[in-house]
C-alpha positions as a Markdown table, in Angstrom:
| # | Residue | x | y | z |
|---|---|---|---|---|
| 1 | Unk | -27.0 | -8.9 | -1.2 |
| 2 | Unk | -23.9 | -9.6 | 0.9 |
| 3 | Unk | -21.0 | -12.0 | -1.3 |
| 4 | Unk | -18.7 | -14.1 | -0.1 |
| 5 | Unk | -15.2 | -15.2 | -1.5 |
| 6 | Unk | -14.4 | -18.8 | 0.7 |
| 7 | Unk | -10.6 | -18.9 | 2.0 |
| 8 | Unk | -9.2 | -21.6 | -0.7 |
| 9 | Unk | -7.5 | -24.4 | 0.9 |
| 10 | Unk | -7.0 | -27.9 | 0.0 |
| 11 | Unk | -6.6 | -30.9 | 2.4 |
| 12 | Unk | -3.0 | -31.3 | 1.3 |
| 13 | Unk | -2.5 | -34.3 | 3.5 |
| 14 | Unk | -1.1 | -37.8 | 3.3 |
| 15 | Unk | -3.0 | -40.8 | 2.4 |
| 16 | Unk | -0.2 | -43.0 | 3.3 |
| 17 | Unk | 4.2 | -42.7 | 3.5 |
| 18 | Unk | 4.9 | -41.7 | 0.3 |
| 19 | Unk | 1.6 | -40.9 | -0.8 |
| 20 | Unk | 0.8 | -37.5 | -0.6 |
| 21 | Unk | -2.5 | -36.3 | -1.6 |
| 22 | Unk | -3.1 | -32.9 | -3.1 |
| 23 | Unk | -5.9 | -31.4 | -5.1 |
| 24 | Unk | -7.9 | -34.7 | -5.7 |
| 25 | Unk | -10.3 | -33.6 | -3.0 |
| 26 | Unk | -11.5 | -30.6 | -5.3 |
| 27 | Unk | -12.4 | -33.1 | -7.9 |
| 28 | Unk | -14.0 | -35.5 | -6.0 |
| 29 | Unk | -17.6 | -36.5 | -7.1 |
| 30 | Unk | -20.7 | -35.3 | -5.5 |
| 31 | Unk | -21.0 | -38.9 | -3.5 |
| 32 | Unk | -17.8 | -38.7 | -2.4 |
| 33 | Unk | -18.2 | -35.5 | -1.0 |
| 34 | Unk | -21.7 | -35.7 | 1.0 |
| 35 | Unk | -20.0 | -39.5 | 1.7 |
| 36 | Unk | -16.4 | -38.1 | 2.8 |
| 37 | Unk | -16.5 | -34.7 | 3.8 |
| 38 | Unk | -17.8 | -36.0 | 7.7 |
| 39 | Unk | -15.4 | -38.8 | 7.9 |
| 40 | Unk | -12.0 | -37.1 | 6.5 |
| 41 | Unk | -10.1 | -39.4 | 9.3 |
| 42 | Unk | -11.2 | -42.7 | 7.5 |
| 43 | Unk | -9.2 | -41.1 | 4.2 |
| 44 | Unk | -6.4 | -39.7 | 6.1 |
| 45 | Unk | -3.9 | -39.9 | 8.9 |
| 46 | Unk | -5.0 | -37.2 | 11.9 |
| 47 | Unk | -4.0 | -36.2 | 15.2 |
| 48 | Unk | -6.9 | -35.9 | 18.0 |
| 49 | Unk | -7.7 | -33.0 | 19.1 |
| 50 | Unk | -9.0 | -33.9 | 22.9 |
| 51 | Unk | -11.9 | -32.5 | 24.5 |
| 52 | Unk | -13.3 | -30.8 | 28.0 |
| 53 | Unk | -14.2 | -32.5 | 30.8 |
| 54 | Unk | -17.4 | -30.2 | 30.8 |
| 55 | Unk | -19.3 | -29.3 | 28.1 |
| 56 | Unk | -20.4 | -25.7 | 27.6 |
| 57 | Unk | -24.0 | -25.6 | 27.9 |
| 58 | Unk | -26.0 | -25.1 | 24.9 |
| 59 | Unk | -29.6 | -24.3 | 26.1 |
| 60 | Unk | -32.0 | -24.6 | 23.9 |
| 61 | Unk | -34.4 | -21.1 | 22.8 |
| 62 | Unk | -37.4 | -20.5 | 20.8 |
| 63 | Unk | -37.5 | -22.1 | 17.8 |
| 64 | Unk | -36.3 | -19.4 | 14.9 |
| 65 | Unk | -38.3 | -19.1 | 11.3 |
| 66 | Unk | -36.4 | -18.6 | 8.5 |
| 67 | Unk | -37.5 | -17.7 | 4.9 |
| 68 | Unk | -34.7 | -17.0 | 2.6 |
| 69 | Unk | -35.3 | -14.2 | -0.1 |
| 70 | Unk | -33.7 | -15.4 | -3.7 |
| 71 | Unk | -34.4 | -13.8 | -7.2 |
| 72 | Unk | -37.7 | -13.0 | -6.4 |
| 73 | Unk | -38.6 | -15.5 | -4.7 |
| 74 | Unk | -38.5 | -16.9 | -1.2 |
| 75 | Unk | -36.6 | -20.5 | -0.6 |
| 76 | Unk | -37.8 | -22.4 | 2.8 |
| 77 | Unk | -34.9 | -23.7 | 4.7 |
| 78 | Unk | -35.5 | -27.1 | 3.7 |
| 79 | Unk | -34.8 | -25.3 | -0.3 |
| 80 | Unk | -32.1 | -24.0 | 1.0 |
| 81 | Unk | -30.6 | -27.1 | 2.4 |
| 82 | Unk | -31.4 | -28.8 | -0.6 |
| 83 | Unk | -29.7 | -26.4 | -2.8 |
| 84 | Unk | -26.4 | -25.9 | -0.7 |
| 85 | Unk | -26.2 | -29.7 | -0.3 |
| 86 | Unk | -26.3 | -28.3 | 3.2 |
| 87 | Unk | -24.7 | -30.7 | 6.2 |
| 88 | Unk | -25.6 | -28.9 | 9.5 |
| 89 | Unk | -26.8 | -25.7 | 10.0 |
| 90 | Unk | -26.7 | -24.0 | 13.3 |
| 91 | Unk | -27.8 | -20.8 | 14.9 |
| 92 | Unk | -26.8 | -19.3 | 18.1 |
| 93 | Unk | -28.9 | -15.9 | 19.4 |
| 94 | Unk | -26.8 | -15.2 | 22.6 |
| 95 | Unk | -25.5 | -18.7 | 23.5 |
| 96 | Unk | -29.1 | -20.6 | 22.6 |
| 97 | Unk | -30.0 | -23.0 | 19.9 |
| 98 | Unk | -32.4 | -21.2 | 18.0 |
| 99 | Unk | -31.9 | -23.4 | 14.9 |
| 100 | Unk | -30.6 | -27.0 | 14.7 |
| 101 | Unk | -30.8 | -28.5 | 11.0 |
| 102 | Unk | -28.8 | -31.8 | 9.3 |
| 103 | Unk | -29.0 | -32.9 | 6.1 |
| 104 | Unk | -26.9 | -35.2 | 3.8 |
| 105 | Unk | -26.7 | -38.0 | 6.0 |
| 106 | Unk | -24.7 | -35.7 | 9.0 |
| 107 | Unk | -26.0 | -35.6 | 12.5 |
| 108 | Unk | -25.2 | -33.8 | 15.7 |
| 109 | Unk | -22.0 | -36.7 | 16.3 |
| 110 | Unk | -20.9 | -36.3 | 12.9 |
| 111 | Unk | -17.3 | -34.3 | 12.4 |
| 112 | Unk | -17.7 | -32.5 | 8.9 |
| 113 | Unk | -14.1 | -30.9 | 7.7 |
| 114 | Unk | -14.1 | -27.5 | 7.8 |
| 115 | Unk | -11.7 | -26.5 | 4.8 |
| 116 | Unk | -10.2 | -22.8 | 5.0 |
| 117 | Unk | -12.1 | -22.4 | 8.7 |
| 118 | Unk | -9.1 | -23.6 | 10.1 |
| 119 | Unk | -7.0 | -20.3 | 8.9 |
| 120 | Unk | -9.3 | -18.4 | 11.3 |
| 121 | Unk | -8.4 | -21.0 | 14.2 |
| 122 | Unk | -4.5 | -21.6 | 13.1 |
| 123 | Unk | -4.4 | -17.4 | 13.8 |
| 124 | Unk | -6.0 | -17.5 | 16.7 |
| 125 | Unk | -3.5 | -19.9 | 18.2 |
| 126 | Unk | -0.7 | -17.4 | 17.4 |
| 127 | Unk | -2.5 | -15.1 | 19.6 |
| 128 | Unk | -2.8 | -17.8 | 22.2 |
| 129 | Unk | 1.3 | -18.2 | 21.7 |
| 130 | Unk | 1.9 | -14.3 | 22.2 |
| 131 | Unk | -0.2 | -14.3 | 25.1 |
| 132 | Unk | 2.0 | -17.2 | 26.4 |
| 133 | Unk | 4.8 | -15.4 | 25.5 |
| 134 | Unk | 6.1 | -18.6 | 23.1 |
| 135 | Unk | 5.8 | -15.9 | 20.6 |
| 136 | Unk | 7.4 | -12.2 | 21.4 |
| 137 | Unk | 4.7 | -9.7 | 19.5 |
| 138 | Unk | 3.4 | -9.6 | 16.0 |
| 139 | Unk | 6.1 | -7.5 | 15.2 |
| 140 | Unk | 8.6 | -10.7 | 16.0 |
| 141 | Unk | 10.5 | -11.9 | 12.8 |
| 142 | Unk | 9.5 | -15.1 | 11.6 |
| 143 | Unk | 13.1 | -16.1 | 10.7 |
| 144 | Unk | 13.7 | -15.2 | 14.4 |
| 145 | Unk | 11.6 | -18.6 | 14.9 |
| 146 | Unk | 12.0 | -20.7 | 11.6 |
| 147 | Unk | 15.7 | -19.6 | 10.8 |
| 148 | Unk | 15.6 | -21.8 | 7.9 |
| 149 | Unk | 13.7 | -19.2 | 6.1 |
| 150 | Unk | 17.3 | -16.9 | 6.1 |
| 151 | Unk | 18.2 | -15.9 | 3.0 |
| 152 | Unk | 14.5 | -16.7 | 1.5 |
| 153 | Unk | 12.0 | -14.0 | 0.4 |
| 154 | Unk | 10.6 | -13.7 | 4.1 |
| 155 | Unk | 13.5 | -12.0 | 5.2 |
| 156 | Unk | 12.5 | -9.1 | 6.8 |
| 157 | Unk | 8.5 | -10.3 | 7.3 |
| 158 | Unk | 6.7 | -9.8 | 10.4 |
| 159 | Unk | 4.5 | -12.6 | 12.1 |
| 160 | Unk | 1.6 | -9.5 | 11.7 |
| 161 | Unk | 2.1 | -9.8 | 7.8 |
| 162 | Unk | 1.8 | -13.5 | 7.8 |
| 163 | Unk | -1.6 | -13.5 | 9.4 |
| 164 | Unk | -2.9 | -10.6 | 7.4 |
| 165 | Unk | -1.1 | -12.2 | 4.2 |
| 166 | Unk | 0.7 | -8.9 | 3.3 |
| 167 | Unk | 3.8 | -10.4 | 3.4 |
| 168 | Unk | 4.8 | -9.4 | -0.2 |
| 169 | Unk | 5.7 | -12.9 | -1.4 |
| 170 | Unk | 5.1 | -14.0 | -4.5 |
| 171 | Unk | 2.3 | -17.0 | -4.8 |
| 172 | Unk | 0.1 | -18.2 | -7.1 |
| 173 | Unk | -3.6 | -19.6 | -5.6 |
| 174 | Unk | -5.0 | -20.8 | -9.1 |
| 175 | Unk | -6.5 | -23.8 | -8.0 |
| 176 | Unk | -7.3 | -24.8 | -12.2 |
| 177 | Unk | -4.2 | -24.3 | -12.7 |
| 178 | Unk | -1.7 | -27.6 | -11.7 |
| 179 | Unk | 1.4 | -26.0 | -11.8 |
| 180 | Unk | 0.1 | -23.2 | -9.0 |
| 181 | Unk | 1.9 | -23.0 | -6.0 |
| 182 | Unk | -1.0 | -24.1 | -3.9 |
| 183 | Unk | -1.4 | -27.1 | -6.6 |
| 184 | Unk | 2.4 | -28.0 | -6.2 |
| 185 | Unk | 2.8 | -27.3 | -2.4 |
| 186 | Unk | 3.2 | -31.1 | -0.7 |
| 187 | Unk | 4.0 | -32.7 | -4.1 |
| 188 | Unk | 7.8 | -31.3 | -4.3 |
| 189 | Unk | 10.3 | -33.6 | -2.7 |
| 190 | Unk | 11.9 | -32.3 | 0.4 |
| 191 | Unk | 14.9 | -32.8 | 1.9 |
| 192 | Unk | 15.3 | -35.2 | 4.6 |
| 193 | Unk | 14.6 | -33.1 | 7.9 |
| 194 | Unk | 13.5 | -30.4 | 6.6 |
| 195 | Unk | 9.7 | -29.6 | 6.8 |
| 196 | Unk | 8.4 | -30.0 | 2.8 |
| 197 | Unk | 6.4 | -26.1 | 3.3 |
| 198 | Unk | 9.3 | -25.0 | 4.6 |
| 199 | Unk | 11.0 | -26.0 | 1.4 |
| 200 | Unk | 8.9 | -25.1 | -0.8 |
| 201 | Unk | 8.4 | -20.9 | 0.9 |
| 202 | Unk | 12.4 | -21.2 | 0.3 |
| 203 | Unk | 12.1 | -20.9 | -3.3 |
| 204 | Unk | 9.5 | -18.1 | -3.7 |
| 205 | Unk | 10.1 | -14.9 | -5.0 |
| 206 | Unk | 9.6 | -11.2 | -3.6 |
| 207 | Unk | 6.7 | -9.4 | -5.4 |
| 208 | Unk | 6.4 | -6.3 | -3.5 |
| 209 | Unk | 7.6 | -4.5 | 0.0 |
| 210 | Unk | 6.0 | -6.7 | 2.8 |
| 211 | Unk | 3.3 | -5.0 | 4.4 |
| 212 | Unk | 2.2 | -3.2 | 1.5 |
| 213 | Unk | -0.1 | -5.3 | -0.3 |
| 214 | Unk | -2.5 | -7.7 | 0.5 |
| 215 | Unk | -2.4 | -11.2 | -2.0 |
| 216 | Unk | -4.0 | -14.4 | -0.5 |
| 217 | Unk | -1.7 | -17.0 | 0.0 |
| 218 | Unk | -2.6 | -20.6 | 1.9 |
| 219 | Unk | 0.8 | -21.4 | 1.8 |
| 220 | Unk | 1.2 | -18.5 | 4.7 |
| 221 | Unk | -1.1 | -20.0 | 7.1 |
| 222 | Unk | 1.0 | -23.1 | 6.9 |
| 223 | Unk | 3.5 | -21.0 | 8.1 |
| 224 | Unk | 1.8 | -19.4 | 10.6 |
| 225 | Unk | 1.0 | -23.2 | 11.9 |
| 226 | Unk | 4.4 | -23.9 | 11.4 |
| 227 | Unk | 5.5 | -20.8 | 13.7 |
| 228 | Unk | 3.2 | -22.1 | 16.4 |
| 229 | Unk | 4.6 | -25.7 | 16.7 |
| 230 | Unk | 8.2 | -24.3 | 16.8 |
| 231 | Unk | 7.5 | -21.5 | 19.1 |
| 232 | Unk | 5.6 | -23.7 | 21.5 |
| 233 | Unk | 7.0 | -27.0 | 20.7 |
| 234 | Unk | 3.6 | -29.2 | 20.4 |
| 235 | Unk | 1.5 | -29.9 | 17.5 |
| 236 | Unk | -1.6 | -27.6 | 16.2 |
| 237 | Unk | -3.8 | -30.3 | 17.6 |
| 238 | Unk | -2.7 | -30.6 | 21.1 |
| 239 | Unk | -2.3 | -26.5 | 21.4 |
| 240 | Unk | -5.8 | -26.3 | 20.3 |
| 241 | Unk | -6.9 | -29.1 | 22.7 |
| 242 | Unk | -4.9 | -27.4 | 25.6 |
| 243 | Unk | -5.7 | -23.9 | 25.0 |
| 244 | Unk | -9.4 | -23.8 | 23.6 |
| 245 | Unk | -11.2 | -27.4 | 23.0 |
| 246 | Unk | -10.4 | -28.7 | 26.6 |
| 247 | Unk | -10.7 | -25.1 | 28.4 |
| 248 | Unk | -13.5 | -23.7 | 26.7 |
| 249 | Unk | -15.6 | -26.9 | 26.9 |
| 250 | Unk | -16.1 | -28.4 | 23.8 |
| 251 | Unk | -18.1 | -31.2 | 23.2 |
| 252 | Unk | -16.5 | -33.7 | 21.3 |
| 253 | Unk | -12.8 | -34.5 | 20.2 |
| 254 | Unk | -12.1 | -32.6 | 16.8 |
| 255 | Unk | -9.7 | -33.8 | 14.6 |
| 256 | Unk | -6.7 | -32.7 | 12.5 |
| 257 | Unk | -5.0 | -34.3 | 9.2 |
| 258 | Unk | -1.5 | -34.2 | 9.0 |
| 259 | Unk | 0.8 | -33.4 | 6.1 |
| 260 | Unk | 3.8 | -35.2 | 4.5 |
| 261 | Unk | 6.0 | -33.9 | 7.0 |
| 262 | Unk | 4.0 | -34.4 | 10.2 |
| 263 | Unk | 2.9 | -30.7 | 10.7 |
| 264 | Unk | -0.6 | -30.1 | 10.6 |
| 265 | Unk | -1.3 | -27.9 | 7.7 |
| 266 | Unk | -2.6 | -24.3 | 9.1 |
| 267 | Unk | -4.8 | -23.2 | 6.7 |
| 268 | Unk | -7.1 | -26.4 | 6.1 |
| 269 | Unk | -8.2 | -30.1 | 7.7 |
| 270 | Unk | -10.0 | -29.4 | 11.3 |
| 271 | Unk | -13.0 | -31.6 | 11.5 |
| 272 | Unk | -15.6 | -31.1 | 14.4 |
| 273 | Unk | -18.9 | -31.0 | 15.3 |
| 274 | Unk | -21.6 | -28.4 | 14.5 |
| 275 | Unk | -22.3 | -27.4 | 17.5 |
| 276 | Unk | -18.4 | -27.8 | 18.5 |
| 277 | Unk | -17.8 | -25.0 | 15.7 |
| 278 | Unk | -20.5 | -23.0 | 16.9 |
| 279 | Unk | -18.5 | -23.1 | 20.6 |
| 280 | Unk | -15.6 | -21.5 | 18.9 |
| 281 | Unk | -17.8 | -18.7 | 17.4 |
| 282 | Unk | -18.6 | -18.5 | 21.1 |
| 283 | Unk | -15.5 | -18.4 | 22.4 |
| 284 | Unk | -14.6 | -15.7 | 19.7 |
| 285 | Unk | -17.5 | -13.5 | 21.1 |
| 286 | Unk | -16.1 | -13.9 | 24.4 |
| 287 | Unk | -12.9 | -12.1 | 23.8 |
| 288 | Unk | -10.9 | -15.1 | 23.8 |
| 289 | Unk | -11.8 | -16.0 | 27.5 |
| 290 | Unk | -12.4 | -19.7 | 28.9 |
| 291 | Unk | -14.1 | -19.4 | 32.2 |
| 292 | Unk | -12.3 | -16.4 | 33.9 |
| 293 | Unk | -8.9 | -17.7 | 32.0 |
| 294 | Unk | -7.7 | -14.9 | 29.4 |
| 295 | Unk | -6.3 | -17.2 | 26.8 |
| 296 | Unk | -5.5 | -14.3 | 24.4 |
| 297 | Unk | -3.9 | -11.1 | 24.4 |
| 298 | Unk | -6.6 | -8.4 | 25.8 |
| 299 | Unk | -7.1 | -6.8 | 22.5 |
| 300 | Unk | -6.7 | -9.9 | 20.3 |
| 301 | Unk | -10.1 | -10.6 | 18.9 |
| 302 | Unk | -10.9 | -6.8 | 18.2 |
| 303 | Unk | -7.4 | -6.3 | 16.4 |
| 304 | Unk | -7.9 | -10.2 | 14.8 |
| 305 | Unk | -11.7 | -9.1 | 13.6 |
| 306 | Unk | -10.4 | -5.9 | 12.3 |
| 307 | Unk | -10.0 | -5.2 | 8.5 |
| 308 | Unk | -6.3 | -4.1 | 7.9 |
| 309 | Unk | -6.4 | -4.6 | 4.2 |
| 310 | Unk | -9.5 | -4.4 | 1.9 |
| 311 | Unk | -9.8 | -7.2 | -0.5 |
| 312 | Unk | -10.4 | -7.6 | -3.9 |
| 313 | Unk | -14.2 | -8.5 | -2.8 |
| 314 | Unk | -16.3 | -5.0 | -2.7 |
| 315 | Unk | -17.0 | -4.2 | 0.9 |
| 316 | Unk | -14.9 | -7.4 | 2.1 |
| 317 | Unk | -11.8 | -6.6 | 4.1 |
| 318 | Unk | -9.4 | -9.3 | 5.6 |
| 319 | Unk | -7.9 | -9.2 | 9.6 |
| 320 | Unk | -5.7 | -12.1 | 10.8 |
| 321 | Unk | -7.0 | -14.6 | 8.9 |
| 322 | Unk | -10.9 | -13.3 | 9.5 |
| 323 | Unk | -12.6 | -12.0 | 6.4 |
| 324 | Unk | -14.4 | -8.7 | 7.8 |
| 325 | Unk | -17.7 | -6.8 | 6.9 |
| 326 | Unk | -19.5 | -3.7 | 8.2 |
| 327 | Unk | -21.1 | -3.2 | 11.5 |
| 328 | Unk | -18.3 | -5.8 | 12.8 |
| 329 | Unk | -19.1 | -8.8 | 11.1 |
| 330 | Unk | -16.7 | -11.3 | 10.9 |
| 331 | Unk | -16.2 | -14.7 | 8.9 |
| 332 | Unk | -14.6 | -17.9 | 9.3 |
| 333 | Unk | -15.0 | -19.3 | 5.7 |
| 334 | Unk | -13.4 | -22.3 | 3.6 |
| 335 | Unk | -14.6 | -23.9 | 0.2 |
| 336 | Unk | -17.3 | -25.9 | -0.7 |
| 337 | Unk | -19.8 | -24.1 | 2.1 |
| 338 | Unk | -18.2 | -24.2 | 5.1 |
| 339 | Unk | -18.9 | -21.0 | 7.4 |
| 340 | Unk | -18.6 | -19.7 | 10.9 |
| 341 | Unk | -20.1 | -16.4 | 10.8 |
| 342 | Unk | -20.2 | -14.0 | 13.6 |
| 343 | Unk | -22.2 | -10.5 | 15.0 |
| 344 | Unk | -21.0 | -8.9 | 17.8 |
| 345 | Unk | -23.9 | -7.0 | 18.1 |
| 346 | Unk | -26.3 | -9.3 | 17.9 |
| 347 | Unk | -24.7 | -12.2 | 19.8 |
| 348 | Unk | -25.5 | -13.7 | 17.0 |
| 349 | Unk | -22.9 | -17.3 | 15.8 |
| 350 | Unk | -24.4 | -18.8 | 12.4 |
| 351 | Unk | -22.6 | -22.3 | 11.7 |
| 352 | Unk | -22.6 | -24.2 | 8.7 |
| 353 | Unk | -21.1 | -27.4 | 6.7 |
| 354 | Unk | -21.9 | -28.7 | 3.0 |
| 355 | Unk | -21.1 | -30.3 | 0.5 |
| 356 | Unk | -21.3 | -27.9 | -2.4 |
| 357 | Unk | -21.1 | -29.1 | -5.9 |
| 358 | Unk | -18.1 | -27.1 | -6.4 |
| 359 | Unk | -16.1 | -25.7 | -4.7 |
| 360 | Unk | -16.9 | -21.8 | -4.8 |
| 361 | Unk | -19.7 | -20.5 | -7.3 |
| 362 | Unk | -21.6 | -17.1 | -7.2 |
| 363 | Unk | -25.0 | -18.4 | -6.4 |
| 364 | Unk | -23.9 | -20.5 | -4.0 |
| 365 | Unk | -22.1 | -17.9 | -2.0 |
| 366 | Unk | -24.8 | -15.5 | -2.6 |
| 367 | Unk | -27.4 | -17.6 | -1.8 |
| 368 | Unk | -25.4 | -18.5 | 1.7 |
| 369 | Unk | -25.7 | -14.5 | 2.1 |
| 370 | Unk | -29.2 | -14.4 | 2.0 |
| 371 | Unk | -29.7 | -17.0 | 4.7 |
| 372 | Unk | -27.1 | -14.9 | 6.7 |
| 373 | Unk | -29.3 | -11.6 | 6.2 |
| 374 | Unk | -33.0 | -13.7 | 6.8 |
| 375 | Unk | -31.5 | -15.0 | 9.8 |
| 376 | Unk | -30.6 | -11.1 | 10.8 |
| 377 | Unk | -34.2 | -10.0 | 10.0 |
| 378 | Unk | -35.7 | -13.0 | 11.8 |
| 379 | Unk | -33.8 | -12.1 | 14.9 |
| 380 | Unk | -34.5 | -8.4 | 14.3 |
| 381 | Unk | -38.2 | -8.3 | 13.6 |
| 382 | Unk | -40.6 | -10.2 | 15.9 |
| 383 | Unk | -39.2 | -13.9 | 16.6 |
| 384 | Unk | -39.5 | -13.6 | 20.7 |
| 385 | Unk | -36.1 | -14.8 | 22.0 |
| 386 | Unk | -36.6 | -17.3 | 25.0 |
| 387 | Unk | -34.4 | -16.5 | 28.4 |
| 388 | Unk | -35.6 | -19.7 | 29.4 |
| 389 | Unk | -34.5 | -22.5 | 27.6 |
| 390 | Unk | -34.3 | -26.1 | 28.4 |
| 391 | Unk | -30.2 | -28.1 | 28.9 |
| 392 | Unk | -28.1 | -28.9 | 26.5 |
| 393 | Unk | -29.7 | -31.8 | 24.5 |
């Protein structure tokens, strides 16, 4: 039974001036959460994140079966959905809607948040700024490009250990525990000018050599955000617009929350669409290409989808920001059941949003497993996949 450990990441944004809002979200009730987690912008401040001109085209395939195996049992999808307090699930068998499922008062319009999925999309947008040469390499200091980091505990850290979180700083993601790092990040006072994550990376300490061990860390994909705005001197939003939404064709305009500081944070708050989400899984399986643009390095979605450091999850590994599995599989993942999974070698994108009633929880992830694997199986052994297909609804 595959497991899955969700990237934790609050929405550390700010409710209003002054205001900033940190782990409330985790304690939220279960109304507020199958209420809230589609309409994050009505809570707090965003930038727009502007779409294409032309859609991609969905088309629609043959309608895909699903029975879910679970201790001994099988769950129908409509179980399933009940159990996950599931908001959209998708399914995409080589570019065509085999499954399209809502629940929890979400439809196709509706723009769910997508928690720790935006690590996977903050890294890819470094990737975008190498190929545009904002950024020099991987191998590019990140004090080269946020000097006020000098003197800190990421002297001598790579923009590669960032994204693969081996950096070697000391952090502390105990989300029970209030005086965490992740708990505290946004709540410290900063100094005027001076970015409040910024500030707060200042005063960590060195735990080990960077590049030597892996420790997750949120607070270094909102560097790795932060290294994107300075190196290409617009916000997370409108680089994602420019680069992928627009290009690529999405749908709808997506959204981003924006911190205390004005910085978007990298490792959380990206709402869009389903089937928006499902176009980035695309656009992943297309080598980073948007119509015959390259808008990544050539190798950058092989090296990104690679593990370079096993995890403390059994059989889980962890690439640039991507958790990673055998036979290539590769996971966008954040908290309370949000997931863009992807096989390469079955063209296969399986998107989906909830509102879990917590925010991580072995049956729950194990249960989203088994709908990964039945949907596998169901592709694998007899469901007749249909080259025809009608437009995109």
């Amino acid at each position: 039974m595959r497991r899955f450990l969700p990237l934790l990441a609050l929405a550390f944004v700010a409710a209003a001036p002054g205001r900033p809002i940190g782990a409330d979200v985790l304690f939220w009730t279960q109304a507020q959460r199958d209420a809230g987690f589609g309409h994050m912008d009505r809570h707090y401040p965003t930038h727009a994140v502007p779409h294409g001109a032309r859609p991609y085209p969905l088309l629609v395939g043959a309608p895909l079966s699903v029975a879910i195996p679970w201790k001994g049992s099988t769950l129908s999808l409509a179980q399933f959905m009940r159990a996950q307090h599931t908001a959209g699930l998708l399914v995409l068998d080589h570019g065509r809607i085999r499954l399209e499922v809502y629940g929890n008062g979400a439809g196709r319009d509706t723009r769910w948040t997508s928690f720790s999925v935006a690590k996977s999309v903050t890294s890819t947008l470094v990737g975008a700024a190498i190929r545009d040469g904002a950024i020099s390499g991987l191998d590019e200091s990140v004090t080269a490009i946020v000097p006020e980091l000098r003197g800190s505990a990421y002297d001598g850290v790579t923009v590669r250990q960032v994204l693969t979180m081996t950096s070697g700083v000391a952090w502390n993601e105990d989300y029970s525990d209030p005086q965490s790092d992740v708990a505290r990040l946004f709540l410290e006072p900063a100094a005027p000018g001076i970015d409040p994550t910024i500030a707060y990376l200042c005063r960590l300490k060195r735990a080990a050599r960077p590049g030597t061990i892996w420790h997750y860390n949120t607070g270094e994909t909102g560097l790795a955000g932060i290294l994107v705005t300075r190196a290409t001197h617009k916000s997370l939003a409108a680089y994602l617009s420019e680069k992928i939404w627009q290009p690529f064709g999405m749908a709808q305009e997506a959204y981003w929350g924006v911190g205390p500081g004005g910085q978007e944070p990298g490792g959380c708050c990206l709402s869009a669409t389903l089937r928006d989400y499902g176009r980035f899984g695309l656009f992943m399986l297309g080598g980073g290409r948007a119509g015959d643009r390259n808008i990544l390095p050539d190798d950058w979605v092989a090296d990104a989808t690679r593990a370079t450091s096993q995890t403390d999850m059994p059989g889980r590994g962890y690439g640039f920001q991507w958790w990673t599995e055998a036979g290539g599989i590769y996971d966008a993942i954040g908290i309370f059941g949000q997931a863009i999974h992807i096989d390469p070698k079955r063209q296969l994108v399986v998107v989906m949003t909830s509102a879990w009633p917590s925010a991580i929880g072995p049956d729950l992830i194990a249960q989203r497993g088994a709908l990964f694997d039945a949907v596998a199986v169901a592709l694998d052994h007899g469901s007749a996949r249909s080259r025809a297909g009608g437009p995109d609804r």
